[in-house]
N, C-alpha and C positions, 0 to 999 in steps of 0.2 A: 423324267426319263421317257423318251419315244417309245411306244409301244411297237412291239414287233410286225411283220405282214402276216406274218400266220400264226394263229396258237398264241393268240393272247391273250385267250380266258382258258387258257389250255394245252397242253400239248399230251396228247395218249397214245403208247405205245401198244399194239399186237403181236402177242406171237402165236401165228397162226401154224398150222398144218401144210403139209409142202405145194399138194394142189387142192388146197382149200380158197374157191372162188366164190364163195356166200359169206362169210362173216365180216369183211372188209368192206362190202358196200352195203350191207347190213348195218354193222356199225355208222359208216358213215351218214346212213338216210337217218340216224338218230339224233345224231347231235348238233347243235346249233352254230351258225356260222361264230368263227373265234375259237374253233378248238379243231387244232389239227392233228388228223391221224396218221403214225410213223407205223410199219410191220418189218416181221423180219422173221424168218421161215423156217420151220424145223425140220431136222434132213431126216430124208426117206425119197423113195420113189413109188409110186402111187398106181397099180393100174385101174384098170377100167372096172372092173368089179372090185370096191373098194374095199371089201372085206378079206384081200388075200393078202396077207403078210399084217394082218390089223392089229395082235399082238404084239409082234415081233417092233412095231412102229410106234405101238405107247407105251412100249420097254423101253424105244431109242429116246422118244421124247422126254421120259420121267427122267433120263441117266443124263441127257446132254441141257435140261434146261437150263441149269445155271450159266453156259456156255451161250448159250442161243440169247438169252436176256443181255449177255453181255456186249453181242455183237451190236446193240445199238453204239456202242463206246464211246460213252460220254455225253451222247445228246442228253439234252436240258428235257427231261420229260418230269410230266408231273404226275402221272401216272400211269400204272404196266399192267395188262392182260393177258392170262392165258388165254386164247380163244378157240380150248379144247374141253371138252365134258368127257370122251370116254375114256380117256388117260387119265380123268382125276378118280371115274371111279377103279381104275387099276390100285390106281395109289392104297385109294380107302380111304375114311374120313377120318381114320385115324392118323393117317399118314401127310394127311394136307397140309397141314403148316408147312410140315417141309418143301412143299413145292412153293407156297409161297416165300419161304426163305429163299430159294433159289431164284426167284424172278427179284430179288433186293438188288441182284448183281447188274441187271440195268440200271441200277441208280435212281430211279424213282422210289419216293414217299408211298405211295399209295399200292401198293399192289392185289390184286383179285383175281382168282379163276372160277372159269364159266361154272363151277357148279356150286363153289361161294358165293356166286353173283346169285343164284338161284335160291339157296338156302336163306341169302339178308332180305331177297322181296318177299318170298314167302313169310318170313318173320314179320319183314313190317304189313303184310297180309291178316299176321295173325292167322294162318290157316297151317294145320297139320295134318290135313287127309288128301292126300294128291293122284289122282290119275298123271301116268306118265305113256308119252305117244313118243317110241322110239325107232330109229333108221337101222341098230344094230342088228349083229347075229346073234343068236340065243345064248351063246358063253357072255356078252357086251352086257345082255338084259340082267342076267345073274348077279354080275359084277353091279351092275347100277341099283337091283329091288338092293342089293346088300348097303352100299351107298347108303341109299336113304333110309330106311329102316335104324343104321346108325347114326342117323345124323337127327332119329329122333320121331321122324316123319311115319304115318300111317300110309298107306299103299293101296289104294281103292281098290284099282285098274291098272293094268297093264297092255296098252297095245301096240304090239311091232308092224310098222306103216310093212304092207306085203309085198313082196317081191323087189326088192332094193338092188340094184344091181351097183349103181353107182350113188352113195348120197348127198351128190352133187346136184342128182338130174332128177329128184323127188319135185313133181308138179305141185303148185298150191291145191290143185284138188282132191289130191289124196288127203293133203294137210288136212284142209279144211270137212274133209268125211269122216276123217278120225276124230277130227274136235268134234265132231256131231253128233257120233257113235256113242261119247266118253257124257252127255249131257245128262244122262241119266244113271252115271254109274253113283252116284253118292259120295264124288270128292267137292271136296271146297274149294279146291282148283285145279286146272290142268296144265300139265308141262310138258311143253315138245322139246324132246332132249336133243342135241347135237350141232354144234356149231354150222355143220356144214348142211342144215336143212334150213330151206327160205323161208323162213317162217314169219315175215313181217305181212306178205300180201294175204297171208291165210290168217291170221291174229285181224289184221283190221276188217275181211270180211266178217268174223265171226262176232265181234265184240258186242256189238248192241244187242244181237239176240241171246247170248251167254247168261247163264243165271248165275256163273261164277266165272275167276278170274281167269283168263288162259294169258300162258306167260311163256318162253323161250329160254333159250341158253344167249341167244342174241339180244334178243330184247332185254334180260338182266343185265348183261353188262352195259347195254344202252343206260339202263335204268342208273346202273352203279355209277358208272360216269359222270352220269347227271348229277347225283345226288353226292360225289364226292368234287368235284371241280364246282361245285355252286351253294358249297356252304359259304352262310352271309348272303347271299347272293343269287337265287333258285335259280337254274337257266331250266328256260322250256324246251321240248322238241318240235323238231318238225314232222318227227313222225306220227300219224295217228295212232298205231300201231300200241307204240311209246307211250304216249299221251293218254290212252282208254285204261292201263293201268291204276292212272290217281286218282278215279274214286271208289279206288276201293281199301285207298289207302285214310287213315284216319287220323289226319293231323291231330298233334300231340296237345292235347289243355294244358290249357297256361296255369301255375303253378301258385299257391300262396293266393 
């Protein structure tokens, strides 16, 4: 059988945010040539200060996913992403399968949202004490410490990157001050929550000097990708970013 032009070790569906312009080429700088990425947009209109109608928008999101997943219709994917964090913590952890049931309606096997992508690195981290570096408004942050705390998770730290007007237009230096800030709070790792923050060119400066793991909503699902399209079969990234996560991950002893 010929193998396809594109997405032959692969094909991964997005659904992103309406003007969400960070987690698509985010994603992309993650994953290795042969796996190709499809998105498809969740309705809303967005303005400049992107916190005005933010509820009203991961109300639309949670109610119309099943829809939105389905507008892929019928493509051959093999696996589906939410590529939102503050609508899953609207949902609640308790509430999350159900969004994952709703992304089944694009017809992929595999489906994960950014903040399950979060919770399986963390797992295979083996870490449960997390600083969290977020772009929300203070009702967003509420929603998120509830989040994790359910989901099991200790809470070191909590810092709201300042003055966010758009979290599209969040500089790596901010990023990278807040990872700096958080080096000394006493988590076992740090998480910069939100798809729509650039969080790869701030994670690769910070990596070597880290004494613990810092990880993303983007970088997970880079991570998830990876590790579900390359069982059998490990694919690397190209990202450093990506790639400064695995050792701190502890390949599993061989058994018997």
């Amino acid at each position: 059988m010929t193998e396809p032009a594109y997405g032959w070790k692969g094909r991964v569906g997005l659904v992103v945010p309406p003007a969400n312009v960070v987690v698509e080429p985010e994603v992309a700088a993650m994953v290795p040539q042969g796996v190709s990425l499809h998105a498809t947009r969740l309705p809303g209109q967005v303005s400049e200060d992107t916190s005005i109608g933010l509820r009203e928008r991961f109300e639309g999101y949670n109610r119309t996913l099943a829809s939105s997943a389905n507008s892929f219709g019928g493509a051959s994917l093999t696996a589906l992403c939410l590529g939102v964090t503050g609508c899953c913590y609207m949902a609640g952890a308790g509430r999350e399968d159900k969004l994952l049931q709703d992304l089944r309606a694009g017809g992929a096997h595999h489906v994960i949202t950014a903040a399950r992508a979060i919770r399986l690195l963390l797992r295979a981290f083996g870490r449960q004490r997390v600083a969290l570096i977020t772009p929300y408004p203070a009702w967003v942050v509420d929603l998120a410490k509830t989040y994790w705390q359910a989901s099991g998770l200790e809470i070191a730290a909590i810092t709201p990157l300042p003055d966010v007007v758009s979290i599209y237009a969040i500089g790596t230096d901010r990023v990278v001050a807040a990872i700096r800030d958080l080096a000394g709070s006493g988590a076992e790792a740090i998480v910069v929550s939100g798809t729509g923050v650039a969080s790869l060119p701030a994670i690769e400066a910070v990596a070597d000097s880290m004494a613990v793991p810092v990880i993303s909503s983007n970088l997970s699902l880079g991570w998830w990708i990876l590790e579900t399209l390359g069982r059998g079969a490990p694919l690397e990234s190209p990202s450093p970013a990506l790639r400064s996560v695995y050792r701190w991950i502890e390949p599993p002893t061989a058994s018997g």
